[in-house]
C-alpha positions as CSV (number, residue, x, y, z in Angstrom):
1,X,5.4,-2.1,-36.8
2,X,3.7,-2.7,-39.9
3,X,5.4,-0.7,-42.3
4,X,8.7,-1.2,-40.5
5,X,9.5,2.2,-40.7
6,X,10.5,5.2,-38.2
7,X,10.2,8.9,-37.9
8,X,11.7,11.4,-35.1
9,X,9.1,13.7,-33.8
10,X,10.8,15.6,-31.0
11,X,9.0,19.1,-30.4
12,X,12.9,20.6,-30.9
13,X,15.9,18.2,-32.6
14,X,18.7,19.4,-32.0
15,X,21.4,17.4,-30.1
16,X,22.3,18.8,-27.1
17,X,25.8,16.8,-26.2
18,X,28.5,19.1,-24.9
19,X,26.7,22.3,-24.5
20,X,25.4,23.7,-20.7
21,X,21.6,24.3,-20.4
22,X,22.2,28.0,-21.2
23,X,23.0,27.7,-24.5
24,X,19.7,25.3,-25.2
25,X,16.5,27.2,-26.5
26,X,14.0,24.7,-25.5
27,X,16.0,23.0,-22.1
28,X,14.7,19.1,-22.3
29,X,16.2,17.0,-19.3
30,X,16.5,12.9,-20.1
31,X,12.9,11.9,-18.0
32,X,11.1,15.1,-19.8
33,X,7.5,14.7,-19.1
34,X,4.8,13.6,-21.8
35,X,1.3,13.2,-21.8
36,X,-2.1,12.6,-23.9
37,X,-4.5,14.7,-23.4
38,X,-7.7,12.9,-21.7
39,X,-9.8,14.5,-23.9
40,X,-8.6,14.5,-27.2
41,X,-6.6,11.4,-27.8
42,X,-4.8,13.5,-31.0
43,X,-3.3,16.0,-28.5
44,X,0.3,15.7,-27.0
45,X,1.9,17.3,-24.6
46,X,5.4,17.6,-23.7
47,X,7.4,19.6,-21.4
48,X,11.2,21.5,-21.9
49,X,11.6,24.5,-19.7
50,X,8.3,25.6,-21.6
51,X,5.2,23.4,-22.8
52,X,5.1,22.0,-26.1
53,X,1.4,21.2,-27.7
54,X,0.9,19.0,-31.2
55,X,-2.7,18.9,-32.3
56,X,-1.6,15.6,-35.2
57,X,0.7,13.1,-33.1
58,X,3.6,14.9,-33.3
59,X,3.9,16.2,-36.8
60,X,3.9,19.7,-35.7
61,X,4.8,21.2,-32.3
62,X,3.7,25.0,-30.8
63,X,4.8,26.3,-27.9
64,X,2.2,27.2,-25.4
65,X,3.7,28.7,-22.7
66,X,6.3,30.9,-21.2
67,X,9.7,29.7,-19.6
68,X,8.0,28.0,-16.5
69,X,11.2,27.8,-14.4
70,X,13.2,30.0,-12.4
71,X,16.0,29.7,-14.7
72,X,18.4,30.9,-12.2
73,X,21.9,31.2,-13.6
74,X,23.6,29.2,-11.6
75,X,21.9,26.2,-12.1
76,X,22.3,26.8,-16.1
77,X,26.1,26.5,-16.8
78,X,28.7,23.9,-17.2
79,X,28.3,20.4,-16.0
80,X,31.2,18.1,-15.1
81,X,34.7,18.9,-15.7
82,X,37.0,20.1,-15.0
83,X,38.9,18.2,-18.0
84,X,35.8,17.0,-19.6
85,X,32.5,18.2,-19.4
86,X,29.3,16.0,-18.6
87,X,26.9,17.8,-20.6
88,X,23.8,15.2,-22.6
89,X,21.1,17.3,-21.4
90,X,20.4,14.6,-19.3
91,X,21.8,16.9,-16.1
92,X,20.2,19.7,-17.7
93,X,18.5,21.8,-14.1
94,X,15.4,24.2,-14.4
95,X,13.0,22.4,-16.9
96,X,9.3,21.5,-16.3
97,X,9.4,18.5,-14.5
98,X,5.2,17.1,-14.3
99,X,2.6,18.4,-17.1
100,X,-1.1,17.7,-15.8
101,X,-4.1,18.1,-17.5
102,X,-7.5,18.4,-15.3
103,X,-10.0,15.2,-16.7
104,X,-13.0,18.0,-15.9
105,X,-11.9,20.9,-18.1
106,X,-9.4,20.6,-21.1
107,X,-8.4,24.0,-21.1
108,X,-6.9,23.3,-17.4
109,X,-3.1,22.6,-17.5
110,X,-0.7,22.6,-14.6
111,X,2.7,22.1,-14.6
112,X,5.8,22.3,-12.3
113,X,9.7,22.4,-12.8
114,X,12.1,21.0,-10.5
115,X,13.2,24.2,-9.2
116,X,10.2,24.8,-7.3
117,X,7.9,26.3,-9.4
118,X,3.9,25.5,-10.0
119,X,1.8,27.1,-13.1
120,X,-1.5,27.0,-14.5
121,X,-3.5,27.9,-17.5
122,X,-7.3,27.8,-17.7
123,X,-7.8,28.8,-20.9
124,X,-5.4,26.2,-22.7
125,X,-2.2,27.9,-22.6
126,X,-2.8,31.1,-23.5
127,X,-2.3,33.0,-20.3
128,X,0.0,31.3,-17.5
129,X,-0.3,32.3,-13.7
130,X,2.2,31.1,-10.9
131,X,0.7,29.4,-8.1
132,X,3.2,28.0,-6.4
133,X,3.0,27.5,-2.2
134,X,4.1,30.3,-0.6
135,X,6.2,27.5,1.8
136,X,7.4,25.8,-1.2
137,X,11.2,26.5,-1.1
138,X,13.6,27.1,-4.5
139,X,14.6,24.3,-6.0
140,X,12.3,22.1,-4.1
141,X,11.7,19.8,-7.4
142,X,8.2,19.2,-8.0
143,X,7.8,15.4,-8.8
144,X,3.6,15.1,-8.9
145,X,0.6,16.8,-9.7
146,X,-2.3,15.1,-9.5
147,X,-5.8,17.2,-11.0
148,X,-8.8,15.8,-9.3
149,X,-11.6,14.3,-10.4
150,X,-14.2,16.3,-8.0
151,X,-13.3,19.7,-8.9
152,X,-11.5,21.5,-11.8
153,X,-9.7,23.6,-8.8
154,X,-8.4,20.8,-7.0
155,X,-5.1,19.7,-7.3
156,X,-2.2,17.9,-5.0
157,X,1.2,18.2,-5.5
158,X,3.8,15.7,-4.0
159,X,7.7,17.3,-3.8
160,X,11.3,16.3,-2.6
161,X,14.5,18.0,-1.2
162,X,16.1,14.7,-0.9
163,X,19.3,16.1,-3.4
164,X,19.5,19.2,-0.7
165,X,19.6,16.5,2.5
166,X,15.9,17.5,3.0
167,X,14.3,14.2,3.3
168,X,11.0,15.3,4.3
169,X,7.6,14.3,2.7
170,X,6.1,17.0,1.4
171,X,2.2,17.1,-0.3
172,X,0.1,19.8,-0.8
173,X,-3.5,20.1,-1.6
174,X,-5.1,23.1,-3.4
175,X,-9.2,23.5,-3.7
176,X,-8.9,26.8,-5.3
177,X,-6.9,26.8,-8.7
178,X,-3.7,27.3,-6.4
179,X,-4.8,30.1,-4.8
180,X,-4.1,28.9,-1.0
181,X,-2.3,25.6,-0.4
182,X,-2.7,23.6,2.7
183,X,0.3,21.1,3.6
184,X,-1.2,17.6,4.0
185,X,1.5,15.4,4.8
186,X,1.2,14.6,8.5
187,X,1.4,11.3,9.5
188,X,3.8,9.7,6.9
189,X,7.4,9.2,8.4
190,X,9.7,12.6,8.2
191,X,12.4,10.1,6.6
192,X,10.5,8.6,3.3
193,X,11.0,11.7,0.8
194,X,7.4,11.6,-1.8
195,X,7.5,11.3,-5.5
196,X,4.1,11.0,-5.9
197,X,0.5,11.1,-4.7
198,X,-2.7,11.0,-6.4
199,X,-6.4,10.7,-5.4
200,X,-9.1,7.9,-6.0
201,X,-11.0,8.7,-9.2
202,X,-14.0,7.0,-7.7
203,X,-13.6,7.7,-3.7
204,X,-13.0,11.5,-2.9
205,X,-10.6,11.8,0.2
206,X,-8.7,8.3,-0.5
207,X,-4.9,9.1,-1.5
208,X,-2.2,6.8,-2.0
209,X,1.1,8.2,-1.5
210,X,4.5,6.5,-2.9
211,X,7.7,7.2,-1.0
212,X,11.6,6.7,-1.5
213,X,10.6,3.3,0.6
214,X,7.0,2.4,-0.3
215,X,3.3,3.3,0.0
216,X,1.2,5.3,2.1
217,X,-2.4,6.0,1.9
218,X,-5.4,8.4,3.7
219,X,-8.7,8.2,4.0
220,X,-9.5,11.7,5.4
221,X,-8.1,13.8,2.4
222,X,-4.5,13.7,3.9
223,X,-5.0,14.7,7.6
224,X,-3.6,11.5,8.5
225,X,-1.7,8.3,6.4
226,X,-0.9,5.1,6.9
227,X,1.5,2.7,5.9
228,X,0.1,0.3,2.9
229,X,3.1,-2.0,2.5
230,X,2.0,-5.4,2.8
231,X,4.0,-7.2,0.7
232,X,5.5,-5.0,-1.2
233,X,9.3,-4.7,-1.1
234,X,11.0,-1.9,0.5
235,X,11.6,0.2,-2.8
236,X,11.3,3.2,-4.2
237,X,7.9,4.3,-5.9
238,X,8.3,6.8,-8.7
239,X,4.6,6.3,-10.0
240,X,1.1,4.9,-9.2
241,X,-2.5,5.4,-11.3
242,X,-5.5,3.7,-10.3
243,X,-6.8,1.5,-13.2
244,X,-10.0,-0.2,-13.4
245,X,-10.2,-0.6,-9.2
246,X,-6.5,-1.5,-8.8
247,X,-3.4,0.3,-7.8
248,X,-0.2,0.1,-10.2
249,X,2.5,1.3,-8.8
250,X,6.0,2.1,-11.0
251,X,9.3,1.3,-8.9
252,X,12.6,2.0,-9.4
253,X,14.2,-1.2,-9.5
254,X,11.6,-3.9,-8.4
255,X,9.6,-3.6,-12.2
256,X,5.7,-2.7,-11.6
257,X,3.2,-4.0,-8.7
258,X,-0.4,-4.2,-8.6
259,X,-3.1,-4.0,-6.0
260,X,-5.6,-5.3,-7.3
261,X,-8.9,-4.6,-6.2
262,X,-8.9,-1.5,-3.9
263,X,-12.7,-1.7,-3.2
264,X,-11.4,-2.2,0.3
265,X,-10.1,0.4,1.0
266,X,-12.4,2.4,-0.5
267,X,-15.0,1.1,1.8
268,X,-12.8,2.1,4.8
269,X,-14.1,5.0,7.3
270,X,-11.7,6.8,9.7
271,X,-14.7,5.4,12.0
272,X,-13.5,1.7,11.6
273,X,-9.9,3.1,11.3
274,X,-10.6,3.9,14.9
275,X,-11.5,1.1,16.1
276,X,-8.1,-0.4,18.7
277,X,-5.5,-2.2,17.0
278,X,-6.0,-5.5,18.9
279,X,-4.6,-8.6,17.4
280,X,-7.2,-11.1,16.5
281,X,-7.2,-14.2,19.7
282,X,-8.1,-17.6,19.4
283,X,-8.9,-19.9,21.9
284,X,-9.5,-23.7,22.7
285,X,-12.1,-24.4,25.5
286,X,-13.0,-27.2,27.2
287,X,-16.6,-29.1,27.3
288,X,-18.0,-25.2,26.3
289,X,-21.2,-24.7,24.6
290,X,-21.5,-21.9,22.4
291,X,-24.4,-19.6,23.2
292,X,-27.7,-20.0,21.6
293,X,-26.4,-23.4,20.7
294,X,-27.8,-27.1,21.7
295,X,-24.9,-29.3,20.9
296,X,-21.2,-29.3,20.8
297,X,-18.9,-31.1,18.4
298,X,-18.0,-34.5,19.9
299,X,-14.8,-36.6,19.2
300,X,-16.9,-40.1,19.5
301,X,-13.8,-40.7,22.6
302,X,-16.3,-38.4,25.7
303,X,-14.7,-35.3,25.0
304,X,-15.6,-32.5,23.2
305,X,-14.4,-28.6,22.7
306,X,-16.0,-25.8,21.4
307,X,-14.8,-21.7,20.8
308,X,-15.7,-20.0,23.8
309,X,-17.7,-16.6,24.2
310,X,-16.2,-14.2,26.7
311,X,-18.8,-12.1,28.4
312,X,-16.5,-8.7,28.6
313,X,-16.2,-9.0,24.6
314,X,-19.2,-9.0,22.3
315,X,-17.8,-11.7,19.8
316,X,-19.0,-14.3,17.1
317,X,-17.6,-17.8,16.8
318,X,-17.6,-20.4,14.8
319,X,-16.6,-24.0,15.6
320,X,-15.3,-26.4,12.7
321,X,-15.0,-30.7,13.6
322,X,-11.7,-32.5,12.9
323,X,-11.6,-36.2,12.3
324,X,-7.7,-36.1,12.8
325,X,-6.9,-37.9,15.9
326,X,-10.2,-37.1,17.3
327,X,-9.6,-33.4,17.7
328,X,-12.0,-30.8,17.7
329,X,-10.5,-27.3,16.3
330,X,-12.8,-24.1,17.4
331,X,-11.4,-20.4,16.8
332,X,-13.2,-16.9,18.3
333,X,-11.9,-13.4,16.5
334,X,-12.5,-10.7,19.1
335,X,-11.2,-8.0,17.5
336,X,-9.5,-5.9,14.7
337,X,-5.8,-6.6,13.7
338,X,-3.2,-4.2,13.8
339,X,-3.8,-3.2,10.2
340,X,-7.4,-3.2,8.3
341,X,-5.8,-4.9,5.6
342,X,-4.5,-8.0,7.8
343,X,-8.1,-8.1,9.3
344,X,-9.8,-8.8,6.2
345,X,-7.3,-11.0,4.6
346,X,-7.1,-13.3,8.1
347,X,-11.4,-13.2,8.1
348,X,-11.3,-14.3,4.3
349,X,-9.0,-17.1,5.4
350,X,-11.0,-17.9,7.8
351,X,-14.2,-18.3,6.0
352,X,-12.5,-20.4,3.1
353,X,-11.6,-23.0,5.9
354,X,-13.1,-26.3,4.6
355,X,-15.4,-27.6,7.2
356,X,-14.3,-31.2,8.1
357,X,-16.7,-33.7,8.5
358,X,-18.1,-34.7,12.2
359,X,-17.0,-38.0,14.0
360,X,-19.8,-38.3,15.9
361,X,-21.2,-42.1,15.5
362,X,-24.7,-42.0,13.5
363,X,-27.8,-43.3,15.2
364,X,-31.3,-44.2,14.1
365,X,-32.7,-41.0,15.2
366,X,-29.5,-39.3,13.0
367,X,-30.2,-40.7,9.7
368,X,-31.3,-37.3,8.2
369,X,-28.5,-34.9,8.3
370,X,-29.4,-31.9,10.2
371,X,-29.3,-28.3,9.1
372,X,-26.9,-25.8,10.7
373,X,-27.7,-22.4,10.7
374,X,-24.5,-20.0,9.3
375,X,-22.7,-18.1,11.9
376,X,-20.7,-15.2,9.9
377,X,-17.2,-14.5,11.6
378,X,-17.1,-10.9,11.6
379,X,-15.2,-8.3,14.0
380,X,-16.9,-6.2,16.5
């Protein structure tokens, strides 16, 4: 820093070591959520078992809200023991968990404690309504809330059990300021517990979804998911944003990963989603002409090979001359891959192939090089 110099400016001070959450007036757990406000880049937010506003970065604090928690006593007493007692706040149970503010309407705040509770304000904290989903169980902690960019009343929310040997996904969606939920989790394996899941600011409908072992994403708005691994380690994924048409995803333990351009997937329908999941073929054919065609690569040694066309499968080839050993090398793609993603990464490889350059002997009637029309490889 310039000045070299330091000041604290924690909404509440106090040091917390040795006392239960009970005896706290402001409960802050170790990860306590704390956020800018889109909208006013002077405006803080921060989270206890209530929420904590400052209008000057930090110099002052006022409490906005309520207790947001279920504060249920038995989850407020002593930790550790029972010689000594583990008690740094950072064990501290029912305390607001996720603060989000909507980026349509400032005065939109929800937040949710890791007891199983949702609230909201719409009128900038001051009047508070629960909203939680009726089939939202106690101390189900919610870990996400994600305020959409395509309606000041949508929200999802992503939840775990996984400390209550509940390893279930859970998400939720909301198009009504929390009024009626809808579960929208189907599809992502009953195993992989959810920490997070948030929409595409610029493609309503597209979710990514990180897990306890990776990423998942929909195209439908969460009626069905699929796995979005690729190369990314199995590892837990606490966080993801979207950020200027990438995905940056926070893991616990393998740093941060980016995906960087996402425009493919935003172009994906559930239409081409539906397409089989055939593995891409590719053949070698002998003395073949391809269709609409009027010569075939030639080795110069009265052979020649070219991709062939099969009549039951509408196709495009492409056929690409080898000088090595006289070899001709042809490929035909007749169909999608398993996964979207492996489809367009194995057609970009494809089309970045060099072409070699032909063998076949020049004659008089050769001496201008001729023009060959483009043949895009594409999937049908």
């Amino acid at each position: 820093m310039r000045t070299e110099l330091t000041r604290n400016v924690n909404p509440w001070p106090d040091n917390p070591m040795g006392h239960p959450a009970r005896d706290l007036k402001y409960r802050f757990q170790w990860t306590f959520p704390i956020i800018s406000s889109i909208h006013d880049p002077n405006v803080i937010y921060a989270g206890s078992n209530m929420v904590h506003k400052s209008t000057n970065g930090g110099q002052n604090w006022t409490v906005i809200s309520p207790d947001l928690t279920y504060a249920d006593p038995a989850t407020l007493g002593n930790s550790g023991g029972p010689i000594t007692k583990d008690q740094t706040s950072v064990e501290y149970y029912a305390v607001i968990f996720v603060i989000e503010e909507s980026p349509l309407d400032p005065n939109v705040l929800w937040a949710g404690s890791d007891d199983g509770k949702i609230s909201l304000t719409r009128d900038g904290g001051k009047t508070w309504s629960t909203v939680t989903p009726p089939d939202m169980q106690k101390y189900t902690r919610v870990s996400s809330i994600d305020a959409s960019h395509f309606g000041a009343g949508i929200a999802y929310v992503a939840a775990n059990r996984y400390q209550l040997d509940d390893n279930r996904p859970l998400i939720w969606k909301t198009q009504d300021f929390g009024k009626t939920w809808t579960r929208i989790d189907t599809g992502i394996d009953q195993t992989e517990f959810t920490r997070v899941a948030r929409e595409d600011p610029e493609r309503p409908g597209l979710l990514v979804a990180g897990t306890e072992r990776g990423v998942w994403f929909s195209l439908d708005d969460g009626r069905g998911w699929q796995k979005l691994q690729l190369n990314l380690p199995i590892v837990p994924v606490h966080d993801l944003t979207f950020k200027n048409g990438d995905i940056i995803l926070a893991t616990h333990g393998r740093s941060f990963w980016v995906m960087d351009n996402v425009s493919t997937l935003e172009q994906l329908t559930t239409e081409v989603m539906a397409i089989p999941p055939v593995a891409p073929s590719f053949s070698i054919g002998s003395r073949a002409r391809i269709k609409k065609s009027r010569s075939t690569c030639s080795t110069g040694k009265g052979s020649s090979f070219a991709a062939t066309r099969a009549s039951s499968i509408r196709r495009r080839t492409r056929t690409r001359c080898g000088a090595s050993n006289g070899t001709v090398r042809a490929w035909t793609v007749s169909a999608w891959p398993a996964s979207p993603t492996t489809a367009f990464a194995s057609l970009s490889k494809l089309h970045r192939t060099p072409r070699a350059a032909s063998t076949r002997p020049a004659t008089t009637t050769d001496s201008a090089p001729r023009r060959r029309r483009a043949r895009p490889i594409v999937a049908a």
